[in-house]
C-alpha positions as CSV (number, residue, x, y, z in Angstrom):
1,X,150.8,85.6,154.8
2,X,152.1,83.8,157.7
3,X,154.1,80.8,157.7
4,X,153.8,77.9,160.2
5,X,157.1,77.1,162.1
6,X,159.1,79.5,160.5
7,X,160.8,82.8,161.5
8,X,160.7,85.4,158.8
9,X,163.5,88.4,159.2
10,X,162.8,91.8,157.3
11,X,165.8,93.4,155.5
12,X,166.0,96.1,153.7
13,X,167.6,95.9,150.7
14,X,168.2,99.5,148.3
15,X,165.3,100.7,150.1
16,X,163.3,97.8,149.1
17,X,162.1,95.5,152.3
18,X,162.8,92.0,151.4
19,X,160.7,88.8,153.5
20,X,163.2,86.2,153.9
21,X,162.0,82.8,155.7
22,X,165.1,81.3,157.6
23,X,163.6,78.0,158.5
24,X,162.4,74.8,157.3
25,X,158.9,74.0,158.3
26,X,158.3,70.3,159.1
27,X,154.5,70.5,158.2
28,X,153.0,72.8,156.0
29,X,149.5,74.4,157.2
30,X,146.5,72.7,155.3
31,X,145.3,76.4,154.8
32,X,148.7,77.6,152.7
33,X,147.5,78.2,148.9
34,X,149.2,75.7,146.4
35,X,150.4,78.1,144.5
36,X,153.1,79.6,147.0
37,X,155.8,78.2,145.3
38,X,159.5,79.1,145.7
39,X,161.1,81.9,144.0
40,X,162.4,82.1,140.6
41,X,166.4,81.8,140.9
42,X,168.3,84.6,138.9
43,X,171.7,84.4,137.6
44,X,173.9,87.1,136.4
45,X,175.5,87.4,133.1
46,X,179.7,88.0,134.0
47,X,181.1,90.5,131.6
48,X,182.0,89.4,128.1
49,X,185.7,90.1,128.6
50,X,186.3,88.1,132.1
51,X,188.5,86.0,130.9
52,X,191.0,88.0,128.1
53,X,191.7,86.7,124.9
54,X,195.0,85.7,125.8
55,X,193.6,83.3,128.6
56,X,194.3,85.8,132.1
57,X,191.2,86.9,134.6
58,X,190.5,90.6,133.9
59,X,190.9,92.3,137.2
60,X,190.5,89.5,139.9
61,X,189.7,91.5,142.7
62,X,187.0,93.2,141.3
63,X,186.0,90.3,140.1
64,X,186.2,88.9,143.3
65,X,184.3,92.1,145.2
66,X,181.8,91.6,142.5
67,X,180.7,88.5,143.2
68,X,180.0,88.9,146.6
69,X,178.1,91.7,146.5
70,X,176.0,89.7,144.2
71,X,175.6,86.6,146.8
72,X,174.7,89.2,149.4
73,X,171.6,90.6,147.6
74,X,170.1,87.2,147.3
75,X,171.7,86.2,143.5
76,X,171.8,82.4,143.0
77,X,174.4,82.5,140.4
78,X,176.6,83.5,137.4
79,X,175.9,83.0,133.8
80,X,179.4,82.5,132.2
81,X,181.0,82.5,128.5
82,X,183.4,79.4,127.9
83,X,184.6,81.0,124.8
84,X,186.2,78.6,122.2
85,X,188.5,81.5,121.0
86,X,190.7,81.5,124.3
87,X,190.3,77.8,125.8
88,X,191.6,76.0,122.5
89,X,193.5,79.1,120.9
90,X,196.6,77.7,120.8
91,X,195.8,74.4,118.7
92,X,193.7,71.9,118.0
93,X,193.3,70.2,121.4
94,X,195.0,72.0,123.4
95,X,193.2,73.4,126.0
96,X,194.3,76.1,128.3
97,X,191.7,76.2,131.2
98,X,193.8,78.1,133.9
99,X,191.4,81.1,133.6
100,X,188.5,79.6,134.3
101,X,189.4,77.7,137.0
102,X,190.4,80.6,138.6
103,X,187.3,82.1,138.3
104,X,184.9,79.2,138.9
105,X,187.2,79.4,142.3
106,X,185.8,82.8,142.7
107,X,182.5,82.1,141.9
108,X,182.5,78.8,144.2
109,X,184.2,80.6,147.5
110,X,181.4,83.6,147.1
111,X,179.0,80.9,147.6
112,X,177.5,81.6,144.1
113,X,176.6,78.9,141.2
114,X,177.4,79.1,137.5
115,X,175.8,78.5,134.4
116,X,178.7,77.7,131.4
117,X,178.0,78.3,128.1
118,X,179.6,76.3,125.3
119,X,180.0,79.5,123.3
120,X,181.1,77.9,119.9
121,X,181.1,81.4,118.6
122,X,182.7,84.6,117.9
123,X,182.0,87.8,119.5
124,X,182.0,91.1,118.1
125,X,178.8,91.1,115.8
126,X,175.5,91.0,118.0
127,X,174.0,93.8,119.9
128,X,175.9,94.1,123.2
129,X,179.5,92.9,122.2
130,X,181.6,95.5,122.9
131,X,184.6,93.6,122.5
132,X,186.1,90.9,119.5
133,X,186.8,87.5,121.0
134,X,187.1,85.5,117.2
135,X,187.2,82.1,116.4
136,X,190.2,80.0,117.2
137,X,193.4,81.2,114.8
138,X,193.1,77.1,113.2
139,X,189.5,77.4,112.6
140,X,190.2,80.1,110.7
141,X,192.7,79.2,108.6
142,X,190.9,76.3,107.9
143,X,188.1,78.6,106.6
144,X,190.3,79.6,104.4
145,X,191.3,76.4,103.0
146,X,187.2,75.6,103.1
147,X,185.5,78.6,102.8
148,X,182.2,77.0,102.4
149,X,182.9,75.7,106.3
150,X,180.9,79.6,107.3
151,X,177.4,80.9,106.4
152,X,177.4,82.3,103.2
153,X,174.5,85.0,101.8
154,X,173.5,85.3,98.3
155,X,176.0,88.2,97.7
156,X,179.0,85.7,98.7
157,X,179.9,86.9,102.3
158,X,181.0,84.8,104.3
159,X,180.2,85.2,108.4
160,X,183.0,84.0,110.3
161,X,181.3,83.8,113.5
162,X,180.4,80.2,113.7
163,X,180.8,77.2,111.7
164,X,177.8,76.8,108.9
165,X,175.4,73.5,110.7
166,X,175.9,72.2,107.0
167,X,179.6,71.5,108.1
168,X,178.7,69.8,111.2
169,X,180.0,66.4,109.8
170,X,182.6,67.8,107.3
171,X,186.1,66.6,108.3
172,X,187.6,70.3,107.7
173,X,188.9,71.0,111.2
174,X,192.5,69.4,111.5
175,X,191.2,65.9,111.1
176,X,187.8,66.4,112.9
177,X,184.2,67.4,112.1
178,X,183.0,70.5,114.1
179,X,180.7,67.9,116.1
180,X,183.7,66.1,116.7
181,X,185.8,69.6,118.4
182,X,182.7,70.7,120.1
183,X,182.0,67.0,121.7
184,X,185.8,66.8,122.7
185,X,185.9,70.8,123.5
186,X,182.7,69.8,126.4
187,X,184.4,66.8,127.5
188,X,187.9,68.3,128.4
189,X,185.8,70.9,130.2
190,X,184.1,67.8,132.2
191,X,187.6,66.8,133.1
192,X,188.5,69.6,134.2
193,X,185.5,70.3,136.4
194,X,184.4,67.3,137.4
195,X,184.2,68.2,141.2
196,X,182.3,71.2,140.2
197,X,179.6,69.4,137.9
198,X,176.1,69.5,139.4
199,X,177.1,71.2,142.6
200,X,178.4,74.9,141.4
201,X,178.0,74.2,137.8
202,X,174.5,73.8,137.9
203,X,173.9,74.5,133.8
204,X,175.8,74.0,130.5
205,X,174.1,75.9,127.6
206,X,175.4,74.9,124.3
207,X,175.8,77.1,121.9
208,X,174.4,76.8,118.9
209,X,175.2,79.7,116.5
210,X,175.6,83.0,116.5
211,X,175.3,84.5,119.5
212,X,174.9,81.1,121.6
213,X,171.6,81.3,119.7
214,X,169.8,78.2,117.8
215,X,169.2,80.1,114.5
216,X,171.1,81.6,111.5
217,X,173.4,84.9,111.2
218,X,170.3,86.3,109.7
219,X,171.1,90.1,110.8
220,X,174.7,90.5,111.6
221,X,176.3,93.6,113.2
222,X,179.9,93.7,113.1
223,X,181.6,96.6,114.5
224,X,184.9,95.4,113.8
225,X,184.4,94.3,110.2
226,X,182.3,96.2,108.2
227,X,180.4,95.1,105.1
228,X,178.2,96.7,103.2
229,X,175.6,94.6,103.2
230,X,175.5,94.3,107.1
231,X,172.0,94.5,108.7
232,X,170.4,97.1,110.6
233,X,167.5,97.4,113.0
234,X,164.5,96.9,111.4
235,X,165.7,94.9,108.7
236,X,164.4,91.4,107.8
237,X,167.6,90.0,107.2
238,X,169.1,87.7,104.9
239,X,169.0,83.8,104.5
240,X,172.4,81.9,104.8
241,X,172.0,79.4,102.8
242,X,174.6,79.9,99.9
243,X,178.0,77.9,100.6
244,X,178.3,74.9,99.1
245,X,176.8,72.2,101.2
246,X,173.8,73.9,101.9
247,X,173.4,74.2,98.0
248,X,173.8,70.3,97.6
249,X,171.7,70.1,100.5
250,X,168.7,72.2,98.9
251,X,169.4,70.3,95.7
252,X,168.8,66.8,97.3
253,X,165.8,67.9,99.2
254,X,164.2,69.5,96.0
255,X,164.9,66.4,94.3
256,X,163.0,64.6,96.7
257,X,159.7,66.7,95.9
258,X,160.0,66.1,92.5
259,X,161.1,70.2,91.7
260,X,164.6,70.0,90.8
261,X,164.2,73.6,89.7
262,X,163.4,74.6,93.3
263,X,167.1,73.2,94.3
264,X,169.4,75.9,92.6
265,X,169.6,79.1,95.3
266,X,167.4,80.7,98.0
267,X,164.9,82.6,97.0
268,X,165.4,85.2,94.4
269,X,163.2,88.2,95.1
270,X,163.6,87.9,99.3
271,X,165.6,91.3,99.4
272,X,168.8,92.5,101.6
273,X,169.6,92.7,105.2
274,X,168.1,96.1,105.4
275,X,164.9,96.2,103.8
276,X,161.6,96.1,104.8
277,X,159.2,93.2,103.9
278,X,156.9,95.6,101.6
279,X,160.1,96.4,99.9
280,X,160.3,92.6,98.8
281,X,158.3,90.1,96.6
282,X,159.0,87.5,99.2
283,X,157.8,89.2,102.3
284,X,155.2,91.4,101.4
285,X,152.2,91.2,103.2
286,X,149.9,90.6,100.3
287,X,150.9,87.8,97.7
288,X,154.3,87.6,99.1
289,X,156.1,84.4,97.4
290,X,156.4,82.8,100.5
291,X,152.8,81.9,100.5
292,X,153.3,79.5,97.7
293,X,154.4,75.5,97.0
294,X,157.7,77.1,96.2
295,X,157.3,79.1,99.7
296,X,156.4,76.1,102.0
297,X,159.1,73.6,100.5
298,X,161.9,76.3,101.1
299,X,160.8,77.2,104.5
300,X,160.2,74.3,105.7
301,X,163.4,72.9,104.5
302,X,165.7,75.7,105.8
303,X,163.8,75.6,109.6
304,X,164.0,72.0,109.3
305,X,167.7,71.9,108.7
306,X,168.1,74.8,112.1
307,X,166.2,72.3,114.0
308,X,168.3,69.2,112.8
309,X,171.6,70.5,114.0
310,X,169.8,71.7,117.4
311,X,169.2,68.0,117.6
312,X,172.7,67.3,116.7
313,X,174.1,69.5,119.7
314,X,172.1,68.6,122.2
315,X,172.7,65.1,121.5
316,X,176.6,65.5,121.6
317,X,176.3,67.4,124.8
318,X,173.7,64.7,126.6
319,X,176.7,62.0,125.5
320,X,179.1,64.1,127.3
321,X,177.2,65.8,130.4
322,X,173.8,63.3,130.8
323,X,175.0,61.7,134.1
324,X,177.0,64.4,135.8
325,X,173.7,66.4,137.4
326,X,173.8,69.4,134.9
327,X,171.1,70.6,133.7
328,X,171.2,71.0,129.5
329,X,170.2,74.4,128.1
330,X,169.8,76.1,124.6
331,X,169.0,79.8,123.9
332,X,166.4,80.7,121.1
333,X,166.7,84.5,119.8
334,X,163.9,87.0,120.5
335,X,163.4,88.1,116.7
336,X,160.6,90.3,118.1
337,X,160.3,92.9,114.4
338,X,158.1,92.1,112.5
339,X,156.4,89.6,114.3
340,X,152.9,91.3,113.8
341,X,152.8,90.9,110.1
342,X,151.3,87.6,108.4
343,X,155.1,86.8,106.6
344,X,157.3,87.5,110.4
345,X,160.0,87.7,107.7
346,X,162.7,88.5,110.7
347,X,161.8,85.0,112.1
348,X,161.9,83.4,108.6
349,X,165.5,84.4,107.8
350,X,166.7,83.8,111.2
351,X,165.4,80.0,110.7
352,X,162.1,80.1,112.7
353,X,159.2,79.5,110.2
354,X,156.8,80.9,112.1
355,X,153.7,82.5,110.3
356,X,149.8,83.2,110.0
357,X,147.8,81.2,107.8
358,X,148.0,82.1,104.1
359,X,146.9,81.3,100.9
360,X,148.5,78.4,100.6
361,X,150.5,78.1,103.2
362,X,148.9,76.9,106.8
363,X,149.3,78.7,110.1
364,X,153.1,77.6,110.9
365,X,154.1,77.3,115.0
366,X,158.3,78.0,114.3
367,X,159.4,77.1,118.1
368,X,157.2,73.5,118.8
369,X,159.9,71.9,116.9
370,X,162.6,73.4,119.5
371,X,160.7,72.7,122.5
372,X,160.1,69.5,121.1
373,X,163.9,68.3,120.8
374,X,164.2,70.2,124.0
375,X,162.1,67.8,125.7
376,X,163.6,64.7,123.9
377,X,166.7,65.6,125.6
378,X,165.5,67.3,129.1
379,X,166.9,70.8,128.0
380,X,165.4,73.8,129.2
381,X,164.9,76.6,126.9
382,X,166.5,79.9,127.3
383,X,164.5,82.7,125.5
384,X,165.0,87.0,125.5
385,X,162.6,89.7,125.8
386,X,161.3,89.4,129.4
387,X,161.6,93.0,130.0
388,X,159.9,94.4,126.2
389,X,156.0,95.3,125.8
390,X,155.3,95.9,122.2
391,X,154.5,99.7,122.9
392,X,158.7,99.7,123.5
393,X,158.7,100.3,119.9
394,X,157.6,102.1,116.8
395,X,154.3,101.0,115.6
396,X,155.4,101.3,111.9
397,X,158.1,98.0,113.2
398,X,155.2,96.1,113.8
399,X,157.3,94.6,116.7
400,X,155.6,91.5,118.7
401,X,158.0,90.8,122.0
402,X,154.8,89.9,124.1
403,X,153.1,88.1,121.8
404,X,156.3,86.3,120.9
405,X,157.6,85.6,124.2
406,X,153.8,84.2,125.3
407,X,153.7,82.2,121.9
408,X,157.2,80.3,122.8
409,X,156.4,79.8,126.9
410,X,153.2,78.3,125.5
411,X,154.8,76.1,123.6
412,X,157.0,75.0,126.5
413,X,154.3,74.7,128.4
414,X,152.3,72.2,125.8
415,X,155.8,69.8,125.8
416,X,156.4,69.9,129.4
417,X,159.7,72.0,128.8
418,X,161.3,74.2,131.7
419,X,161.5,78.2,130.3
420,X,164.4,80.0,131.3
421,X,164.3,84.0,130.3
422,X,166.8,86.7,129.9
423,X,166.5,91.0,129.3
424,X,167.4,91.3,126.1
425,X,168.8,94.7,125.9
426,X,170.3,96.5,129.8
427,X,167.5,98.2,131.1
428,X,167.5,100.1,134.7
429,X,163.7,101.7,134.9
430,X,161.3,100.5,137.0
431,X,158.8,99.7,134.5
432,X,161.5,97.0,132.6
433,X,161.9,95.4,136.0
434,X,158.2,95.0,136.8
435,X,157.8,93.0,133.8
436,X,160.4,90.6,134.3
437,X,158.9,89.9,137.9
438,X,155.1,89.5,136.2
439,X,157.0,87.0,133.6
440,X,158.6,85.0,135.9
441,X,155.6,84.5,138.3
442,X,153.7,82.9,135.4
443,X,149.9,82.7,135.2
444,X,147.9,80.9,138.1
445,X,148.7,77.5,139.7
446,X,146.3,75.4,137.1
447,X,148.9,72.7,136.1
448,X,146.0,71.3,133.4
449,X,145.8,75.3,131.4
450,X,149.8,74.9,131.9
451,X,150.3,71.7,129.5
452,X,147.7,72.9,127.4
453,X,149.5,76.2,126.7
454,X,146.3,77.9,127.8
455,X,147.8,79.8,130.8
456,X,151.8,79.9,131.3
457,X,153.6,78.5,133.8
458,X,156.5,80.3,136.3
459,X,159.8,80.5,134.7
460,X,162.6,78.1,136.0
């Protein structure tokens, strides 16, 4: 395709010959298509470890090397962690940023942009942590004292890797509720980086659970502290509703129907982290418990509660960041087993209640709710799984990622919501990489099939 006033160079790049246009036309030609549009930026994700847990930059001229290499093949930016572990580590409010500023340095003399992400969690128990970074030492301790502020499961455990959402307003952490530490944590970070806000920090992505990830600890995976009722791949997980607020939360809510006997646990016959939904009376495919009144008042509470503190964060972080040119992110996981059966049971535990029609219960969209507080606050939404097709998987899995990821870019689509997309697992074959370009060129340049969810939209 030619382009008027413009001088294209050729380069080639790992064998690959790469158009780049090196001017900026004046007037565009009447007979350009509207749908040449510009391309999709990508960031890379910085290792886990680049700043150490005890606040130094891991191997700076590396680092350094790295991130030009990266600007010279055409990357637009970084994706980094913030980790709460290492910035306030040494007490409440005290905030050691040294680190980072040495490395957004690095990142801002290679030219490069970053996306920051609030990472109010632990790492150490998700696919793809292969290092521990925990939760602040006080945080900690004051689980102990409050062991109810984690995620509990019906056997008792309880997850340290984030603070439960039913503690968000619980004064527990050395005078202040989480909300409180996170919403000073993101405002001593805007201090600090003021100059850098909305010129080479071009994102904030506030974490909202485990793994950065709006949703429960539903399937945990901790290498470095094993428990025997820890999940493994396919398993449908577990609910994490059990400490005590979440309880008097359930209670209230049950109350409210008039079915005070529906208040007193999670559901009793949902299984363990590892089984399979057949295995259950809750999940099975047939007459499964969740297609019942009992079924759609639980469900609906515990997604409702997910999306609630979604609210919550984004709120906190649009008080803090809304007028410095950031744009607001949140990340939703790619529960992709399962997701071809009428119950999704992985999506149910993990908080999305996303279903097919039942019995009783009606045909259930779990993610409009998330794109809908996404929009109310101009976030985009982060999502995995650009790189899966279904066939990736056993059949016997029933795995979904395509239908999944299409269902969730729809739904951005309908609300007007800018879709952001990551790989979820490290892939190098041609055939992974093919799909993330089809993803990210979207369906078509019909802006009407867009907003109606019919056809799907380029990624941001």
């Amino acid at each position: 395709c030619s382009v008027r006033k413009s001088r294209v160079t050729r380069e080639r790049v790992r064998g690959l010959e790469v158009c780049r246009s090196t001017s900026a036309a004046t007037d565009a030609s009447p007979y350009e298509p509207k749908y040449v549009r510009p391309p999709v930026p990508v960031y890379v994700m910085l290792p886990l470890n680049v700043v150490t847990n005890d606040g130094r930059v891991h191997e700076p001229e590396s680092l350094a090397d790295g991130l030009i290499a990266l600007k010279n093949i055409g990357v637009e930016g970084v994706m980094i962690d913030v980790w709460w572990g290492i910035v306030e580590r040494a007490g409440p409010r005290k905030y050691d940023w040294a680190a980072y500023e040495e490395v957004v340095g690095l990142i801002k003399n290679a030219g490069l942009k970053v996306q920051a992400v609030m990472s109010f969690h632990a790492c150490g128990a998700n696919v793809g942590d292969v290092l521990e970074i925990p939760l602040p030492d006080w945080v900690l301790e004051a689980g102990e004292e409050d062991p109810d502020l984690f995620f509990t499961d019906q056997y008792g455990y309880r997850n340290p890797e984030c603070i439960s959402l039913w503690a968000d307003n619980a004064r527990t952490l050395a005078g202040r509720t989480p909300l409180e530490a996170y919403k000073e944590f993101m405002m001593s970070f805007k201090k600090k980086f003021k100059k850098e806000l909305g010129t080479t920090l071009t994102e904030i992505s506030v974490g909202c659970g485990p793994c950065g990830e709006l949703r429960y600890p539903a399937y945990p995976e901790n290498k470095f502290a094993q428990n025997s009722s820890q999940w493994r791949f396919p398993g449908i997980g577990e609910f994490q509703c059990y400490d005590k607020r979440a309880l008097v939360a359930m209670a209230r809510a049950a109350s409210k129907v008039g079915h005070i006997e529906w208040g007193g646990s999670g559901p009793h016959d949902a299984g363990g982290y590892c089984n399979l939904p057949a295995e259950t009376g809750f999940f099975r495919y047939e007459g499964g418990s969740w297609d019942t009144e009992y079924g759609l008042f639980f469900l609906s509470w515990y997604s409702d509660q997910l999306v609630k503190h979604g609210d919550e964060m984004l709120a906190t972080a649009k008080s803090v960041f809304g007028k410095t040119g950031v744009q607001l992110a949140i990340k939703c996981a790619g529960v992709h087993w399962w997701y071809n059966v009428k119950s999704h049971p992985a999506e149910l535990t993990a908080g999305y209640f996303n279903c097919r029609s039942g019995r009783v219960v009606p045909e259930q969209d779990g993610y409009a709710p998330i794109a809908k507080i996404c929009q109310k606050y101009g976030a985009r939404l982060n999502f995995t799984c650009v790189e899966m097709k279904d066939a990736d998987h056993p059949w016997f899995y029933h795995c979904g990622p395509e239908g999944l990821l299409r269902q969730i870019r729809a739904a951005c689509a309908r609300y007007d919501v800018q879709f952001a997309g990551e790989n979820a697992l490290c892939r190098f074959d041609q055939e992974a990489f093919n799909k993330i370009i089809a993803n990210c060129a979207g369906e078509g340049n019909d802006e009407k099939a867009w907003r109606q969810g019919d056809r799907l939209p380029p990624m941001a």
